[in-house]
PyMOL commands that place a pseudoatom at each C-alpha (Angstrom):
pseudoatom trace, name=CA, resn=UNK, resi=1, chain=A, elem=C, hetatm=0, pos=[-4.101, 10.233, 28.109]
pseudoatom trace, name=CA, resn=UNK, resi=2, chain=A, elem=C, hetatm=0, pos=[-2.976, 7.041, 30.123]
pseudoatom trace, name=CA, resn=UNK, resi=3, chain=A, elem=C, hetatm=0, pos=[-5.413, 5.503, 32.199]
pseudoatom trace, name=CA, resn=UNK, resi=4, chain=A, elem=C, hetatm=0, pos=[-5.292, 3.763, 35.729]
pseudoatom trace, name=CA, resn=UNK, resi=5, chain=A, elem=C, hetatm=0, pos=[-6.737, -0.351, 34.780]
pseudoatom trace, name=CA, resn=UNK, resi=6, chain=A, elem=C, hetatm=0, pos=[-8.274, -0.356, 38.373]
pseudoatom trace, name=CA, resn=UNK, resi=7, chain=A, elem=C, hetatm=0, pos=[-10.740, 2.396, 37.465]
pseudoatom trace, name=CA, resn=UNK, resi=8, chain=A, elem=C, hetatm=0, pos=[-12.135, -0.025, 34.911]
pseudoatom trace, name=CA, resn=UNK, resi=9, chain=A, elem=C, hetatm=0, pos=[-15.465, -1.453, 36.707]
pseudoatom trace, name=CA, resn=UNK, resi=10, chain=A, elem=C, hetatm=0, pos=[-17.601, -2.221, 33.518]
pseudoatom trace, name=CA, resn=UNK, resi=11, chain=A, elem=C, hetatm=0, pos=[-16.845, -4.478, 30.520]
pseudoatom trace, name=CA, resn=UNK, resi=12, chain=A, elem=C, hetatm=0, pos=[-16.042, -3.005, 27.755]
pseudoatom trace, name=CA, resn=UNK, resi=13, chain=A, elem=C, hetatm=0, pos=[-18.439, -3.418, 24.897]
pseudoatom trace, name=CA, resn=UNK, resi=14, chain=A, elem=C, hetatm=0, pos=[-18.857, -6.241, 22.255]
pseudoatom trace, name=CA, resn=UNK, resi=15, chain=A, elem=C, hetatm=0, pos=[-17.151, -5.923, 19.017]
pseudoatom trace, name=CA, resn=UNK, resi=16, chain=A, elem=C, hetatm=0, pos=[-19.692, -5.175, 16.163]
pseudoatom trace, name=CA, resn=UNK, resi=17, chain=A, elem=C, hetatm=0, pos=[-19.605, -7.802, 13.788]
pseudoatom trace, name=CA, resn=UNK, resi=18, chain=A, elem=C, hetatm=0, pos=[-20.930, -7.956, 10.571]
pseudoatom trace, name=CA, resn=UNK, resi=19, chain=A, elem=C, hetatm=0, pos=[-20.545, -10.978, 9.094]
pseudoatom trace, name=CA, resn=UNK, resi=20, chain=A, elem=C, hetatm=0, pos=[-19.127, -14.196, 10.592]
pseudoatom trace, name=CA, resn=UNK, resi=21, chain=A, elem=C, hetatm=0, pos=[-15.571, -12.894, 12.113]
pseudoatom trace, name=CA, resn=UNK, resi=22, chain=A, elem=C, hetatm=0, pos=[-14.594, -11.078, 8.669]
pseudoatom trace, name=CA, resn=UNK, resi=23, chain=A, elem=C, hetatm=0, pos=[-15.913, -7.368, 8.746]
pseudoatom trace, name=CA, resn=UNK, resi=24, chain=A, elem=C, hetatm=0, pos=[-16.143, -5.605, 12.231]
pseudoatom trace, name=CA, resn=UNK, resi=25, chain=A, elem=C, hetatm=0, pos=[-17.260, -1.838, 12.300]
pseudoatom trace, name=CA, resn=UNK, resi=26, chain=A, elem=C, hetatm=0, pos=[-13.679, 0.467, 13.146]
pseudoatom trace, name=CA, resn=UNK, resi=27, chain=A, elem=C, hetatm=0, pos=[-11.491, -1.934, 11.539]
pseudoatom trace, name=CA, resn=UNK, resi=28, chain=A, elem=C, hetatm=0, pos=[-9.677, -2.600, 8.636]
pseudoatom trace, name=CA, resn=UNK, resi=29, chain=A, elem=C, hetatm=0, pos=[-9.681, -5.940, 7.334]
pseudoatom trace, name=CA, resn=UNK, resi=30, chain=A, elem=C, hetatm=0, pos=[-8.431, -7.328, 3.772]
pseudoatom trace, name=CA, resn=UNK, resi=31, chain=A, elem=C, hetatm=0, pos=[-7.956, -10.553, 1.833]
pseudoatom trace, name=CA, resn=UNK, resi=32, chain=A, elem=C, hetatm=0, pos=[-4.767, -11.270, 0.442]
pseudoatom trace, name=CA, resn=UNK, resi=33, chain=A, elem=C, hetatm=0, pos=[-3.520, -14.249, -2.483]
pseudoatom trace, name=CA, resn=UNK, resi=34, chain=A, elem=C, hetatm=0, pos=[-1.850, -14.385, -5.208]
pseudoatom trace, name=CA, resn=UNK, resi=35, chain=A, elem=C, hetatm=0, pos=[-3.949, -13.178, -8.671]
pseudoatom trace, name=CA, resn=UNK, resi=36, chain=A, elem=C, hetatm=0, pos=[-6.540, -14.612, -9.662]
pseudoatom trace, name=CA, resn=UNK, resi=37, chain=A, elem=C, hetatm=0, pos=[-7.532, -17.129, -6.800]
pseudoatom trace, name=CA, resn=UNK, resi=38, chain=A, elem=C, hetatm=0, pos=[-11.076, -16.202, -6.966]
pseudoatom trace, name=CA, resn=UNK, resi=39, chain=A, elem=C, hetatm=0, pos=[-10.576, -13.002, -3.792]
pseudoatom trace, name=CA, resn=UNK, resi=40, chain=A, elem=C, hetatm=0, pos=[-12.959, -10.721, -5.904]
pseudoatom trace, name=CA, resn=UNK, resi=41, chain=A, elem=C, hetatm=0, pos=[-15.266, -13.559, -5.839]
pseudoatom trace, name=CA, resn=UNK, resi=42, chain=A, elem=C, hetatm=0, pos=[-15.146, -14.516, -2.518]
pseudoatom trace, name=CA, resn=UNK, resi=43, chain=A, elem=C, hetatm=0, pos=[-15.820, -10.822, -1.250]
pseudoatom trace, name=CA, resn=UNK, resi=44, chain=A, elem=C, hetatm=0, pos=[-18.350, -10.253, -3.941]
pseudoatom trace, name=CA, resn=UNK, resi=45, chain=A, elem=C, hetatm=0, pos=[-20.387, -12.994, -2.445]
pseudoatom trace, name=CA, resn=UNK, resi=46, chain=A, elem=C, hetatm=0, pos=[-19.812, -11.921, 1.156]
pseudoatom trace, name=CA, resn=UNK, resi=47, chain=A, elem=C, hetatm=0, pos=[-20.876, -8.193, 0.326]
pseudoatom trace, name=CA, resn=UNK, resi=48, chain=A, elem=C, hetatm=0, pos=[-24.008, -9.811, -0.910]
pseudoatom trace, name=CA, resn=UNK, resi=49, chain=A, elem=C, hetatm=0, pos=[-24.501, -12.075, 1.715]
pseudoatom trace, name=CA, resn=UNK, resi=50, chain=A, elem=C, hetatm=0, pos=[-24.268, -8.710, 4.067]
pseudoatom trace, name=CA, resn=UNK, resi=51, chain=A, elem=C, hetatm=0, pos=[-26.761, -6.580, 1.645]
pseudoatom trace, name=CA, resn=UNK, resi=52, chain=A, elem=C, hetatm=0, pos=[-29.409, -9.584, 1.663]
pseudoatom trace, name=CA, resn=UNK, resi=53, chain=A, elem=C, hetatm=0, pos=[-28.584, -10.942, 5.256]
pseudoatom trace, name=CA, resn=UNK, resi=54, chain=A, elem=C, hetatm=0, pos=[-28.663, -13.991, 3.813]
pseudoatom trace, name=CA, resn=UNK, resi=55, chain=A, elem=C, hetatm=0, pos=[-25.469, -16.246, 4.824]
pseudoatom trace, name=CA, resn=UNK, resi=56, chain=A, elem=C, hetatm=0, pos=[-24.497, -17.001, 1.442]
pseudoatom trace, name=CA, resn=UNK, resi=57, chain=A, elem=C, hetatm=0, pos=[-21.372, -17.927, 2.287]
pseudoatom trace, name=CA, resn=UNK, resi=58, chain=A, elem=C, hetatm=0, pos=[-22.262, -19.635, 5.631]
pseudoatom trace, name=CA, resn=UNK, resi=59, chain=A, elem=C, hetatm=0, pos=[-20.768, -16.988, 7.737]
pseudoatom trace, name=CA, resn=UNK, resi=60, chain=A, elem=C, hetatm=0, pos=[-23.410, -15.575, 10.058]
pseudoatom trace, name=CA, resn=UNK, resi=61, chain=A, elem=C, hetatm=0, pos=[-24.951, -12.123, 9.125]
pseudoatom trace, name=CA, resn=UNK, resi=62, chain=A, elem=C, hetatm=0, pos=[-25.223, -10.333, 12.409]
pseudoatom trace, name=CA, resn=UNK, resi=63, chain=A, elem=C, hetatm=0, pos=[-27.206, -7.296, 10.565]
pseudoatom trace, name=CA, resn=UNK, resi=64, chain=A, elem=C, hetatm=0, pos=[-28.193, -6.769, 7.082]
pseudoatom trace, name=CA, resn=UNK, resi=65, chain=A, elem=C, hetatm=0, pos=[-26.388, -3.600, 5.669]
pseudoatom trace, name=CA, resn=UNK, resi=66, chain=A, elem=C, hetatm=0, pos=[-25.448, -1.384, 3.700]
pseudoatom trace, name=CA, resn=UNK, resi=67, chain=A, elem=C, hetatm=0, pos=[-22.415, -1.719, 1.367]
pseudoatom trace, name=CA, resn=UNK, resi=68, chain=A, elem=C, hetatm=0, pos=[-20.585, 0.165, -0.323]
pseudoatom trace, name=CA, resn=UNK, resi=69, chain=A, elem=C, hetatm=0, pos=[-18.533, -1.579, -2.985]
pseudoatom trace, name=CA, resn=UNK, resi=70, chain=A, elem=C, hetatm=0, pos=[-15.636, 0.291, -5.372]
pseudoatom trace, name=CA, resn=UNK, resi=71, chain=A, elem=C, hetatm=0, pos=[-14.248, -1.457, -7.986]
pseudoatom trace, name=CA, resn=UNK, resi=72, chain=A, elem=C, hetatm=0, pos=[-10.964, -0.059, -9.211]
pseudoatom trace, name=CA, resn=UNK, resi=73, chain=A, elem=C, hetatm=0, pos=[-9.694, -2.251, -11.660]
pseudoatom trace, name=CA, resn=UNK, resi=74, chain=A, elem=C, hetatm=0, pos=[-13.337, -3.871, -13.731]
pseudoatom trace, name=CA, resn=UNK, resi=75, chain=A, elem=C, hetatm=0, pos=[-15.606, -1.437, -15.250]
pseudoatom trace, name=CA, resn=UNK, resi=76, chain=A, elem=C, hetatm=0, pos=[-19.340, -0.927, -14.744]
pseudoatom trace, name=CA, resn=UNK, resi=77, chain=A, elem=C, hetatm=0, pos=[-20.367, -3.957, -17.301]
pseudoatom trace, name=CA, resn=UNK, resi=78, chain=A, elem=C, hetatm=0, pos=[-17.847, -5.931, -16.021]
pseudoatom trace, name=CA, resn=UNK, resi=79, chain=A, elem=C, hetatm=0, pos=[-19.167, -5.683, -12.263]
pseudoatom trace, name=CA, resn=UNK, resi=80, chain=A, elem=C, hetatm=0, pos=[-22.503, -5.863, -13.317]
pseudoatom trace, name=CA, resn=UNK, resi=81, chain=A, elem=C, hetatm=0, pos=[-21.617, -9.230, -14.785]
pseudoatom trace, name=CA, resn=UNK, resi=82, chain=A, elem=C, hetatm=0, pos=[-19.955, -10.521, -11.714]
pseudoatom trace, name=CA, resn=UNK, resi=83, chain=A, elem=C, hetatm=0, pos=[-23.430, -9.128, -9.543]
pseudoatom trace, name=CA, resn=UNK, resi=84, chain=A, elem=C, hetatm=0, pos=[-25.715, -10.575, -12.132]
pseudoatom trace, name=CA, resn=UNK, resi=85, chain=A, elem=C, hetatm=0, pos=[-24.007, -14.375, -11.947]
pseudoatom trace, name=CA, resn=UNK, resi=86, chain=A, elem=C, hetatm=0, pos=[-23.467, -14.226, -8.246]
pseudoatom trace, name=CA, resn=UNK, resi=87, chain=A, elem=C, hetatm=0, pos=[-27.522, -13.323, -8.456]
pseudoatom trace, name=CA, resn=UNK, resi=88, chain=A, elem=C, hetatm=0, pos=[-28.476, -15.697, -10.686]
pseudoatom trace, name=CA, resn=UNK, resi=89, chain=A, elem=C, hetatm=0, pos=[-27.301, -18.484, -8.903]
pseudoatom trace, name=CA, resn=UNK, resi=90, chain=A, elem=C, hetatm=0, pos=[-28.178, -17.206, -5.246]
pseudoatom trace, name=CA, resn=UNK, resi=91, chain=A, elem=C, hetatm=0, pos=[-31.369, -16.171, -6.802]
pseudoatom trace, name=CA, resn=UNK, resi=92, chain=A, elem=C, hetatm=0, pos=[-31.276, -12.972, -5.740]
pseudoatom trace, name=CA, resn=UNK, resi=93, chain=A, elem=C, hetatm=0, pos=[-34.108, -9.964, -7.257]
pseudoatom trace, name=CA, resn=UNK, resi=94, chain=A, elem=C, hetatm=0, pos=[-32.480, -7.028, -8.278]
pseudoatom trace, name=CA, resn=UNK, resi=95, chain=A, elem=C, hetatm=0, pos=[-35.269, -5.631, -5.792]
pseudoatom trace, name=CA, resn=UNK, resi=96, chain=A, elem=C, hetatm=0, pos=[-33.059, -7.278, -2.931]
pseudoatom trace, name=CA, resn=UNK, resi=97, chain=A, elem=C, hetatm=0, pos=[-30.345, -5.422, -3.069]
pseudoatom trace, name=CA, resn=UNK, resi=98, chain=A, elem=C, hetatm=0, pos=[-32.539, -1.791, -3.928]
pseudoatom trace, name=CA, resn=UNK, resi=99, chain=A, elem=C, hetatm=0, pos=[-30.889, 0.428, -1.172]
pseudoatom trace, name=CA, resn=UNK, resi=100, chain=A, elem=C, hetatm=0, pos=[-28.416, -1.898, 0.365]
pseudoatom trace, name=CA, resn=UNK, resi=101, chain=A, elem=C, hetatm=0, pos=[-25.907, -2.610, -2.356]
pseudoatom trace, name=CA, resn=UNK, resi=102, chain=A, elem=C, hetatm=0, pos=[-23.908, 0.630, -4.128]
pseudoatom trace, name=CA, resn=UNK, resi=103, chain=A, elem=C, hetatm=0, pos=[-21.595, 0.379, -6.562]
pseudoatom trace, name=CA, resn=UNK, resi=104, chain=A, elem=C, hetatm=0, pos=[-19.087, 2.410, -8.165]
pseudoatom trace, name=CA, resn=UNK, resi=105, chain=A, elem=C, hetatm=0, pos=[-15.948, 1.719, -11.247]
pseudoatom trace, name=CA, resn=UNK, resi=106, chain=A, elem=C, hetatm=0, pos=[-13.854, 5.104, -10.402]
pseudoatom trace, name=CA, resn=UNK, resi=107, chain=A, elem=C, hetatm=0, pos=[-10.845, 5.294, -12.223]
pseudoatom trace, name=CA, resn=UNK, resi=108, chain=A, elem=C, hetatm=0, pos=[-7.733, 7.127, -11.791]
pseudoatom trace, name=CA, resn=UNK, resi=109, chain=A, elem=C, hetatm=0, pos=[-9.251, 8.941, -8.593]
pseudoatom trace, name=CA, resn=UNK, resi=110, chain=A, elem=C, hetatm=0, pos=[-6.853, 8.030, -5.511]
pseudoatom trace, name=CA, resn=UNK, resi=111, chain=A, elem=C, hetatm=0, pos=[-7.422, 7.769, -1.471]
pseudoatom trace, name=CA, resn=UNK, resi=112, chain=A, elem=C, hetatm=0, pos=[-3.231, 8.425, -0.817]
pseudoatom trace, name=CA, resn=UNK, resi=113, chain=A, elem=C, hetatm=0, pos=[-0.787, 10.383, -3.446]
pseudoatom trace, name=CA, resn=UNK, resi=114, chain=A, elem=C, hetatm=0, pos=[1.968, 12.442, -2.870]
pseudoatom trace, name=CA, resn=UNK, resi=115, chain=A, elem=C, hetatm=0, pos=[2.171, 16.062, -3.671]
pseudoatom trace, name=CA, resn=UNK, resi=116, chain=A, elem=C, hetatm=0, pos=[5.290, 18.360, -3.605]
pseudoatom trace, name=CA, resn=UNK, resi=117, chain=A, elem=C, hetatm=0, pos=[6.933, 15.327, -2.483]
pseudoatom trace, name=CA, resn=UNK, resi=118, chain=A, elem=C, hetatm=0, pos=[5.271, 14.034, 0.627]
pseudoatom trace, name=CA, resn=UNK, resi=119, chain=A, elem=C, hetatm=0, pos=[2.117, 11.651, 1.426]
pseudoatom trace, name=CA, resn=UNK, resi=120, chain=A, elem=C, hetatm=0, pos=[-1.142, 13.361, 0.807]
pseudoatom trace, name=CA, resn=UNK, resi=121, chain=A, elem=C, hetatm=0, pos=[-5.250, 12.017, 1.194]
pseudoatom trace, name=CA, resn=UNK, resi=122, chain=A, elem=C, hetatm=0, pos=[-6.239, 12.377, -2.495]
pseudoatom trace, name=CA, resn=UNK, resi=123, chain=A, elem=C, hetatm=0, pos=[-9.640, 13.178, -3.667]
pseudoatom trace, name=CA, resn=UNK, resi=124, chain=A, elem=C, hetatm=0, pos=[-11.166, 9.709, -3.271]
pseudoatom trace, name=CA, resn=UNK, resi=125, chain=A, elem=C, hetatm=0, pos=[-11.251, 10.605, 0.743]
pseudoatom trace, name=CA, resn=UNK, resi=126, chain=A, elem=C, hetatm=0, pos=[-13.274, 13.260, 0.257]
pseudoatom trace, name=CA, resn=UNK, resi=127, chain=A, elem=C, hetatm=0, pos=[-15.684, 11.414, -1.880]
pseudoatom trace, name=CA, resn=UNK, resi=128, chain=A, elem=C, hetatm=0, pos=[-16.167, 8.561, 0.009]
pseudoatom trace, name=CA, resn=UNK, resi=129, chain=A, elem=C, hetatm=0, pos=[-16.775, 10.160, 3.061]
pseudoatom trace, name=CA, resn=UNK, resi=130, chain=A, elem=C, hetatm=0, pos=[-19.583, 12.527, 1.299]
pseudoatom trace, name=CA, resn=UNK, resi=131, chain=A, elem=C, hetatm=0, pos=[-21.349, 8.692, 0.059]
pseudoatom trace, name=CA, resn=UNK, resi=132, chain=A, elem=C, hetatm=0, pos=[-20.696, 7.103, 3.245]
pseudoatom trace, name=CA, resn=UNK, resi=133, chain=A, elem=C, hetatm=0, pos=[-22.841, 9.621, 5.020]
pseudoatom trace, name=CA, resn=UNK, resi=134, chain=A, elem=C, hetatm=0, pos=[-25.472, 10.570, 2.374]
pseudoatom trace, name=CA, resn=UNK, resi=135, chain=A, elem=C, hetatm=0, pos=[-26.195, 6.466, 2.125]
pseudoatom trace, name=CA, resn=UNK, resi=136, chain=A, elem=C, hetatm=0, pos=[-25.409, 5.462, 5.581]
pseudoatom trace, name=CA, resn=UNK, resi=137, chain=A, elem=C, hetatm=0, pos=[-23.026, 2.996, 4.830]
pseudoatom trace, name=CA, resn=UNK, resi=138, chain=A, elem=C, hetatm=0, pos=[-21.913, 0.206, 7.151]
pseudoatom trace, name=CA, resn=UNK, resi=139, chain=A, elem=C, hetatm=0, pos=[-19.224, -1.818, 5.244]
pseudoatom trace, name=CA, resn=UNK, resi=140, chain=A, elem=C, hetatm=0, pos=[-17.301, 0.110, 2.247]
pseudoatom trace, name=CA, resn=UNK, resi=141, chain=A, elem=C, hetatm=0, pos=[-15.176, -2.757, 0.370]
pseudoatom trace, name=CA, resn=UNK, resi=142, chain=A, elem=C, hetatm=0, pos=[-12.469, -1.255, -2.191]
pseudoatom trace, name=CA, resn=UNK, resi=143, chain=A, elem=C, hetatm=0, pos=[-11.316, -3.535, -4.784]
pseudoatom trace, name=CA, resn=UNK, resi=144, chain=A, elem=C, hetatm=0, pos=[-7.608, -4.094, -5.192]
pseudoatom trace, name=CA, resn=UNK, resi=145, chain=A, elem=C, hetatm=0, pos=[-5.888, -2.292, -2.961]
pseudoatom trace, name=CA, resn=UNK, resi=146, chain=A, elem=C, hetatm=0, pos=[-3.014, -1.437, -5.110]
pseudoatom trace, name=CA, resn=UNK, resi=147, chain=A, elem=C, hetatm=0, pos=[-5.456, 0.821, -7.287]
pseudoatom trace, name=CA, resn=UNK, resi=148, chain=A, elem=C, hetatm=0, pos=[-6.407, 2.767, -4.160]
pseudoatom trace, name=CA, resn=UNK, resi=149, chain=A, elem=C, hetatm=0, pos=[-3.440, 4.756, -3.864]
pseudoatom trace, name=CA, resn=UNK, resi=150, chain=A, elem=C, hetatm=0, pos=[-0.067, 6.366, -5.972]
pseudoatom trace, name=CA, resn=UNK, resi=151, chain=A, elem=C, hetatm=0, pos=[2.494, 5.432, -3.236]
pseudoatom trace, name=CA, resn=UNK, resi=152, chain=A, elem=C, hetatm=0, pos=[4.963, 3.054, -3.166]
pseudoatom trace, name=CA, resn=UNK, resi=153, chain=A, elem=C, hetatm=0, pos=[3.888, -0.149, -1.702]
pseudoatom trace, name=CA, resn=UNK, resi=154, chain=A, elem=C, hetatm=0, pos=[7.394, -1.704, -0.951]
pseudoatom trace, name=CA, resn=UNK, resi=155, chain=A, elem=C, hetatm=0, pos=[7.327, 1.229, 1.931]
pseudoatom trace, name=CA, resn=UNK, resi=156, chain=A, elem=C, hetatm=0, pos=[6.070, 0.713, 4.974]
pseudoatom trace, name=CA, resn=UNK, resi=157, chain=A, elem=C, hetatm=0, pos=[5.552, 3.931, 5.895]
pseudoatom trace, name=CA, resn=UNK, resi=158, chain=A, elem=C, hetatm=0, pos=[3.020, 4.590, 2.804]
pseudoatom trace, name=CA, resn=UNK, resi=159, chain=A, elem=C, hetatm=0, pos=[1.243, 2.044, 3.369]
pseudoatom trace, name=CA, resn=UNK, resi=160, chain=A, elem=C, hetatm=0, pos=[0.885, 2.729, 6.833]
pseudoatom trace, name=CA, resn=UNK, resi=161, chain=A, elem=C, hetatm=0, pos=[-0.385, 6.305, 5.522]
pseudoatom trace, name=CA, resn=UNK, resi=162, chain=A, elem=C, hetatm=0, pos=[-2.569, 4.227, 3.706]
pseudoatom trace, name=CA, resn=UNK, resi=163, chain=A, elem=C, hetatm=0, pos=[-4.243, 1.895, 6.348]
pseudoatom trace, name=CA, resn=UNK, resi=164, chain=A, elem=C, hetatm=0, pos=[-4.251, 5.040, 8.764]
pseudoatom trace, name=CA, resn=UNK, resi=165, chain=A, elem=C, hetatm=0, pos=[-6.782, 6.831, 5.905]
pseudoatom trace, name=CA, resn=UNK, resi=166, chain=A, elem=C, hetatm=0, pos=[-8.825, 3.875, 6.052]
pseudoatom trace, name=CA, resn=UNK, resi=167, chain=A, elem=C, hetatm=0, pos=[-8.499, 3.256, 9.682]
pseudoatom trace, name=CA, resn=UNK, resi=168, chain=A, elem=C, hetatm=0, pos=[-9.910, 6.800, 10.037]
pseudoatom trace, name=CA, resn=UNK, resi=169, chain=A, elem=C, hetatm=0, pos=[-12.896, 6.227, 7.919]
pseudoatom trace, name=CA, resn=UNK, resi=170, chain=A, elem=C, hetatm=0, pos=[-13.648, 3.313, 9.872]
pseudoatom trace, name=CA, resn=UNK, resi=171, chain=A, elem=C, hetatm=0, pos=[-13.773, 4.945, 13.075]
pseudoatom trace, name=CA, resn=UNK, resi=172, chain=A, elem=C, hetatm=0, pos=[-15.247, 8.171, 12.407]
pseudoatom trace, name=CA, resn=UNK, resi=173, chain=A, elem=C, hetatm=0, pos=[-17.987, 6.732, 10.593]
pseudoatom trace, name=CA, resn=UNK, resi=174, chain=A, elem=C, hetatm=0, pos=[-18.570, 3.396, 12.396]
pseudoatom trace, name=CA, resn=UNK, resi=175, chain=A, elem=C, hetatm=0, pos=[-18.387, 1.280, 9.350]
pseudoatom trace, name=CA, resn=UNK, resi=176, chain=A, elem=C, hetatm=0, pos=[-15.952, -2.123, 8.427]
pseudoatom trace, name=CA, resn=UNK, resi=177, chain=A, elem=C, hetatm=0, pos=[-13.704, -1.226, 5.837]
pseudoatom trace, name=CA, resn=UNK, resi=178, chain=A, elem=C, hetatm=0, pos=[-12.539, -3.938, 3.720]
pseudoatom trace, name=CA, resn=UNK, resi=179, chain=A, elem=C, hetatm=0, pos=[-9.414, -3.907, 0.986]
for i in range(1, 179): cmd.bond("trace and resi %d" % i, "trace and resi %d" % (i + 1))
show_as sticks, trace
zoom trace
């Protein structure tokens, strides 16, 4: 599928940002730091900022959306607690994020496992792409990464599998995907 650069007359089109340079729809971005440096936080807030399209965080909001937000590791009170103080002191109505915020605590349900002995989507996939469409999602943020799949993360090649899931989420369904 190669194709000749000299048959390229038009510009290609703008990337679609979301917020600031941070989420773009068809890519896969993520936050990395050691535990506990506040990363949770920090995207909590920006997920907000994105369901509001308010710059909370003082990134620009180039379209309010729709997120999608799964955490992995904290349960339903314990997100609800991090949404509630982030609220409270960004005084923001529960009636502001009605239809742009979703939230979900799955546990134990993976995107990547293996099975028979080789790299395999788990059920999460199919999941998430059923909520993605029924809520038109724009930006699905999955919180920690490591809780996302079964595979070894010392391998390359897993994770790879990994990104590639998510990569393929992000394209087919014009969203930002965020770990």
């Amino acid at each position: 599928n190669e194709w000749d650069a000299g048959d390229i007359v038009d510009a290609p089109p703008p990337r679609e940002w979301l917020l600031g340079n941070q989420f773009c729809r068809r890519f896969l971005s993520g936050l990395l730091a050691p535990g506990a440096t506040g990363k949770t936080a920090l995207r909590t807030l920006q997920y907000l900022a994105l369901a509001t399209g308010r710059p909370l965080t003082g990134q620009h909001v180039f379209k309010r959306c729709r997120v999608l937000l799964l955490s992995l590791e904290d349960d339903d009170n314990e997100l609800q607690r991090r949404l509630a103080a982030a609220r409270i002191h960004h005084d923001i109505a529960p009636a502001d994020l009605k239809g742009w915020l979703f939230c979900a605590t799955p546990k134990g349900i993976k995107l990547a496992d293996i099975r028979d002995g080789a790299r395999a989507s788990g059920p999460l996939e199919a999941m998430l792409r059923r909520t993605i469409a029924d809520r038109q999602i724009d930006l699905l943020g999955l919180d920690p990464f490591v809780k996302l799949h079964a595979l070894e993360e010392n391998d390359n090649g897993a994770m790879d599998f990994v990104c590639d899931l998510l990569v393929k989420l992000a394209i087919e369904f014009n969203i930002a995907v965020d770990v």
